[in-house]
C-alpha positions in Angstrom: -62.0 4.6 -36.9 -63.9 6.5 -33.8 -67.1 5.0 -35.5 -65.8 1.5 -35.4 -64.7 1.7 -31.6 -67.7 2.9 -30.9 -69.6 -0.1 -32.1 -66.9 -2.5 -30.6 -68.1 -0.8 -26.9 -71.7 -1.0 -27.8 -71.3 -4.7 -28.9 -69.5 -5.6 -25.3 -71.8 -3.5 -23.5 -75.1 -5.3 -25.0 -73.7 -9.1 -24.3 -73.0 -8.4 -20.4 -76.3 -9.7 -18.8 -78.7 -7.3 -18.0 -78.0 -8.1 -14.0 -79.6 -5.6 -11.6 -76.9 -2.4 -11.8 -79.8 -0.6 -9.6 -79.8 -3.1 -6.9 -75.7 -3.0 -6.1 -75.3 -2.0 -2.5 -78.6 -3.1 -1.4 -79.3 -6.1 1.1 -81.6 -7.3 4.1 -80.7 -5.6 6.9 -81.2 -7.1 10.2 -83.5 -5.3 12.5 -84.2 -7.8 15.0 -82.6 -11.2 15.7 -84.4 -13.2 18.1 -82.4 -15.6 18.8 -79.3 -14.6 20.6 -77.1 -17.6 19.8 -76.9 -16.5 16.0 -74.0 -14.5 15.6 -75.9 -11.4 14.0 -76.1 -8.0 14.6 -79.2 -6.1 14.1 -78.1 -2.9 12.2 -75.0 -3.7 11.4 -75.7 -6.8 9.2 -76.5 -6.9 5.8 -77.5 -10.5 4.2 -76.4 -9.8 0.3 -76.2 -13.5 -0.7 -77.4 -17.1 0.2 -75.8 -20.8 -0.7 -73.3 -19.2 -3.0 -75.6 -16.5 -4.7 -76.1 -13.2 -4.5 -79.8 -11.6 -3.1 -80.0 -8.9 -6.0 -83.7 -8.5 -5.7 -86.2 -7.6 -2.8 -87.8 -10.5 -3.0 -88.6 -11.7 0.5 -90.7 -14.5 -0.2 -88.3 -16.1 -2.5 -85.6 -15.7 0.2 -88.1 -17.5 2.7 -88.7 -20.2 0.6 -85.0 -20.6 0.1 -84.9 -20.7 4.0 -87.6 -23.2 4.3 -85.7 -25.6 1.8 -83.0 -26.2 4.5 -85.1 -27.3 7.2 -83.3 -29.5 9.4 -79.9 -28.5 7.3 -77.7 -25.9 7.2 -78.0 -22.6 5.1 -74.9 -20.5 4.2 -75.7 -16.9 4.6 -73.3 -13.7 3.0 -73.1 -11.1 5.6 -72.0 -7.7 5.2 -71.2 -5.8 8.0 -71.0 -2.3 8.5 -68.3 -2.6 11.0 -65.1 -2.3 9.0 -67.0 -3.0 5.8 -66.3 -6.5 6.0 -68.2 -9.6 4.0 -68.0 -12.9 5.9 -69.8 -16.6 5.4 -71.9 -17.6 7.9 -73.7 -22.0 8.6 -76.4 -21.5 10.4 -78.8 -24.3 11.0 -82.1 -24.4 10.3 -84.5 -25.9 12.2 -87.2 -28.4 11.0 -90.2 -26.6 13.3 -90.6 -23.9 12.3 -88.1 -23.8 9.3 -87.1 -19.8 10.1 -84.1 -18.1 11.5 -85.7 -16.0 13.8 -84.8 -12.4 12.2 -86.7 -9.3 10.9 -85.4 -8.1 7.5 -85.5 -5.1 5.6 -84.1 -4.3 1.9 -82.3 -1.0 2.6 -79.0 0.1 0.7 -76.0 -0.5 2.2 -74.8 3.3 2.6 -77.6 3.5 5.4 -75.4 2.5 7.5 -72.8 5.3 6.5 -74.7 8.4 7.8 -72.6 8.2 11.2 -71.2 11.1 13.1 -68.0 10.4 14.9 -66.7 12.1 18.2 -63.9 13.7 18.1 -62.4 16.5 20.4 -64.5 16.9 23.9 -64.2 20.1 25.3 -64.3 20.4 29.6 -67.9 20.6 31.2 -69.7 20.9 27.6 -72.7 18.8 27.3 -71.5 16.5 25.5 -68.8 15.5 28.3 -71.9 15.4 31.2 -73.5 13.3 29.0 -70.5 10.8 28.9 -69.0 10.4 25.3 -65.9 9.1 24.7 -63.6 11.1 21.9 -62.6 9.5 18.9 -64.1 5.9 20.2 -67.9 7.1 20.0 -70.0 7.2 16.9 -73.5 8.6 16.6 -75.5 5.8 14.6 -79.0 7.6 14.8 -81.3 8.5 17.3 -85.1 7.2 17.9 -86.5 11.0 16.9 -86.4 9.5 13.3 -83.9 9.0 10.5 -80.6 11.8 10.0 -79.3 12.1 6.4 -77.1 13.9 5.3 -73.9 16.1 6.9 -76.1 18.4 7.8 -78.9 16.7 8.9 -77.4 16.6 12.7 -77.1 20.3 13.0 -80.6 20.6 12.1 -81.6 17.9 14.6 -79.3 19.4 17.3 -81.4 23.4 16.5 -84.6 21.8 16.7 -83.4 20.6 20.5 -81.7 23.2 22.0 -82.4 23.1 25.3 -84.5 20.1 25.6 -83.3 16.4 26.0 -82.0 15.0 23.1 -81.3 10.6 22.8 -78.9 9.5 20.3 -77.5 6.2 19.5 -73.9 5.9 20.2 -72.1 3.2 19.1 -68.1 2.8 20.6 -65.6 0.5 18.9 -63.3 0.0 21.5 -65.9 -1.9 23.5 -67.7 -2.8 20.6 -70.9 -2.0 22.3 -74.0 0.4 21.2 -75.7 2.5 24.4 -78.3 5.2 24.7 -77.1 8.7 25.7 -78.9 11.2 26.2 -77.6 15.0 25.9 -78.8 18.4 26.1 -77.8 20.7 23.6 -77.2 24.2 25.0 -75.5 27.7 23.5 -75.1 28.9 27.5 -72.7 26.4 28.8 -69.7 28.6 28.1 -68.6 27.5 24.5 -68.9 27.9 20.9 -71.1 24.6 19.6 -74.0 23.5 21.4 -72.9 19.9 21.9 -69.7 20.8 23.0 -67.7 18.7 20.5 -66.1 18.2 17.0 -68.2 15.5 15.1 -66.8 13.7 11.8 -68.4 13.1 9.2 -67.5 11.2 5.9 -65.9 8.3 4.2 -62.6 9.2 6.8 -65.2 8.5 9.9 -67.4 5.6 8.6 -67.4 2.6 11.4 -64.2 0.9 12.2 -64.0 -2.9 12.9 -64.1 -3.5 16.7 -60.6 -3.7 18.5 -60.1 -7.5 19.6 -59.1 -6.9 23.1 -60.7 -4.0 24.9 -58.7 -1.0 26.0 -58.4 -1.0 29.5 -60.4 1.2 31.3 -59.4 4.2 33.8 -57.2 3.0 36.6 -56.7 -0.6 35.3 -53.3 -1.9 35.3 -51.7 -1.3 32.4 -48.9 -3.2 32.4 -47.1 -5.7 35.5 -44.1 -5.7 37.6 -40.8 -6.6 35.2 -39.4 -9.3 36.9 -35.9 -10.4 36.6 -33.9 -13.3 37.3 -35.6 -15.9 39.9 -39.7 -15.8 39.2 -41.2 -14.9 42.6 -38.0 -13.3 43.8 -39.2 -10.0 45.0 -35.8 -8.2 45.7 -35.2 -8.6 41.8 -38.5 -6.7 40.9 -37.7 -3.3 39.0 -41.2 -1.8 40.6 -43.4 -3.1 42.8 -46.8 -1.6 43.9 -46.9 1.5 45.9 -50.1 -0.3 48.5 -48.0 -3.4 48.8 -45.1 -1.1 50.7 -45.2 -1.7 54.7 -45.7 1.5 56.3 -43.6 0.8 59.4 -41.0 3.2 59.3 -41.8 5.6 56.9 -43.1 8.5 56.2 -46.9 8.9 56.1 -48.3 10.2 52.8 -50.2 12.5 52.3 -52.3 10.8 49.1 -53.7 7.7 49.9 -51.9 3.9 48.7 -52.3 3.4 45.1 -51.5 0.6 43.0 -48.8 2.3 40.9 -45.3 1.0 40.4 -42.6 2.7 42.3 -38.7 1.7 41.7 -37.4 -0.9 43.9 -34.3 0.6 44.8 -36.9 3.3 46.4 -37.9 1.2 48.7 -35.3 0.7 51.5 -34.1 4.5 51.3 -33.9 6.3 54.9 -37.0 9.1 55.6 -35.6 12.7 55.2 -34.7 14.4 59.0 -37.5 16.2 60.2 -37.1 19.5 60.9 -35.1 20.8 63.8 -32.7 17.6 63.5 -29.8 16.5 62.2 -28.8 13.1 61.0 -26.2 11.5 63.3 -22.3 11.4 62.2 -22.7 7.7 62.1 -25.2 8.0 59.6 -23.2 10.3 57.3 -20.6 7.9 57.4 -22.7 5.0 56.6 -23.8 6.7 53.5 -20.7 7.7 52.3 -19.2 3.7 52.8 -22.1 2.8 51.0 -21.4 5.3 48.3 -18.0 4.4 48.2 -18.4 0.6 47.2 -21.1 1.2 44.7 -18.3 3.5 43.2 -15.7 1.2 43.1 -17.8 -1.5 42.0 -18.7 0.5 39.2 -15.3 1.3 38.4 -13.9 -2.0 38.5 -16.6 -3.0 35.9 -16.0 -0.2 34.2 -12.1 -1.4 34.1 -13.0 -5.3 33.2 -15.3 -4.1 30.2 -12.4 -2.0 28.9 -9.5 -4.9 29.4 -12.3 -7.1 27.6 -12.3 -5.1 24.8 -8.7 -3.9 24.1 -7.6 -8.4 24.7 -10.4 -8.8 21.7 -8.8 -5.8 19.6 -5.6 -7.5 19.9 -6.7 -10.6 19.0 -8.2 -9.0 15.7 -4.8 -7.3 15.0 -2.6 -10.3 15.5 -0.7 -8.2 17.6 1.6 -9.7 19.9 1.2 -9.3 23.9 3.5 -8.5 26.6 5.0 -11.2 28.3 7.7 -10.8 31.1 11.3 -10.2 30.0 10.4 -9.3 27.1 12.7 -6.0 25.9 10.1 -3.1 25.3 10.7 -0.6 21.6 13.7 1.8 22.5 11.9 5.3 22.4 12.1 7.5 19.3 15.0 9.7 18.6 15.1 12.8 20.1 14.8 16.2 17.2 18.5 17.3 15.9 19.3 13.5 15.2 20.4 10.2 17.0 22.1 10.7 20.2 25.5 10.4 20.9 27.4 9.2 24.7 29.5 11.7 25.6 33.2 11.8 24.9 35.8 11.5 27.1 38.5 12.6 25.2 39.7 16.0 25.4 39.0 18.8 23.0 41.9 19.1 20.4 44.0 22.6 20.6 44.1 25.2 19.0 47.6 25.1 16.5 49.9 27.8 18.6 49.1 26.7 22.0 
């Protein structure tokens, strides 16, 4: 039975076509694109097919030749990228002189691109924060000293530098935008690791797709002044902006104007008494009027929400509403049984008397 299955597999196995199960995971990679209107990224980009087939062997004439056959056409490229991992189809027009796209192109594996390092915690005045990287949106993508493989090719790099400048290729994905740093590893700053930093490494920290709006950056506005009611009505404005406040008759502060939201009903509050003064009686009693109202307001809304909601609950019982002359429920009888008027006959005698 084994010995018949057996055959069965090797049967299946010998009419698949002999396709090129070395070459999976390999394309060109883009080194160089010189022109900037193609929308290509050199590293990043990995053509693995062409007009609907797939580039399964290193064969860069043939691929060229392909290329010169849609002169004045367009060519449909397959493009891998290493951000995300993500295939997309690309029509780019060729031109009739010279028939060529413009790029450099090398046949390198895919998993090239997976030898990243990303940053993760940052300690205080390490190196690696003087030298500007950004936790857990930076990625090390290589460095011009030559190539880094493996998980602990980086610590070996980072030994052979200690001390001395080191430039690294750091790629950040909430800008979507690769930069040069340079960093000085050092065991004498004041902590443990010489870069000052926790780097990830591994198919949890390979390179994310790039956000589509940009985070903003320190001190941006984050968010704009809630409105409500009448657009452009700036007494309804929960916050408004703290440099937008007048300063005539307030307080100076101490830190200087900000653009940071401060509550509206801050605004038109009276300065504190300085010292050695006292707020005048007419004050006082202006703030307690004013307290007043906004406490009987409350509690008439607070009275109308409840009368709102018992008139629905009646409605939902069907019961019947008080109108005037109407004769209310007796009470309850009182414990020991119903009560009786008093009696004004006299008590009986006693027999004898």
């Amino acid at each position: 039975m084994f010995d018949a299955l057996n055959r069965f597999i090797s049967r299946l196995d010998e009419s698949q076509p002999q396709s090129s199960k070395n070459h999976d995971g390999y394309g060109f990679q883009v080194l160089r694109n010189k022109d900037s209107n193609l929308p290509i990224e050199p590293w990043f980009d990995f053509i693995i097919g062409i007009n609907g087939r797939r580039v399964d062997y290193p064969d860069p004439p043939l691929f060229a030749q392909e290329v010169r056959n849609c002169a004045g056409a367009s060519v449909k490229l397959g493009v891998w990228s290493a951000k995300g991992q993500r295939i997309r189809e690309l029509q780019l027009l060729v031109p009739k002189d010279p028939p060529s796209l413009g790029l450099a192109l090398q046949w390198t594996s895919i998993t090239s691109t997976q030898e990243v390092w990303h940053i993760l915690d940052v300690a205080p005045d390490s190196p690696a924060e003087q030298a500007g990287l950004l936790p857990y949106g930076d990625y090390i993508i290589g460095t011009p000293e030559g190539i880094v493989r493996g998980e602990a090719g980086m610590s070996e790099l980072i030994e052979d530098h200690l001390s001395r400048p080191l430039e690294l290729y750091v790629y950040n994905h909430e800008y979507n935008l690769t930069r040069p740093v340079t960093i000085t590893p050092s065991r004498s700053w004041g902590g443990s690791a010489a870069l000052g930093c926790t780097l990830g490494y591994g198919a949890l920290h390979h390179l994310p797709a790039p956000l589509q709006e940009p985070p903003h950056a320190p001190g941006e506005t984050l968010f704009e002044a809630a409105t409500f009611g009448v657009e452009g009505d700036a007494s309804r404005s929960a916050f408004v902006l703290a440099s937008s406040i007048a300063p005539s008759g307030s307080l100076q502060s101490p830190l200087p104007a900000a653009d940071f939201p401060v509550p509206a009903n801050q605004l038109n509050m009276p300065p504190p008494p300085s010292a050695g003064r006292t707020a005048s009686p007419s004050t006082h009693k202006a703030g307690r009027r004013a307290r007043a109202v906004h406490g009987l307001n409350a509690d008439r809304a607070m009275d109308e929400y409840f009368q709102e909601g018992e008139a629905k609950s009646r409605e939902m019982d069907h019961a019947p509403s008080p109108v005037g002359g109407a004769k209310s429920i007796p009470p309850p009888p009182k414990a020991g049984g119903a009560s009786q008027s008093p009696s004004t006959e006299p008590a009986p005698s006693a027999p004898g008397e």
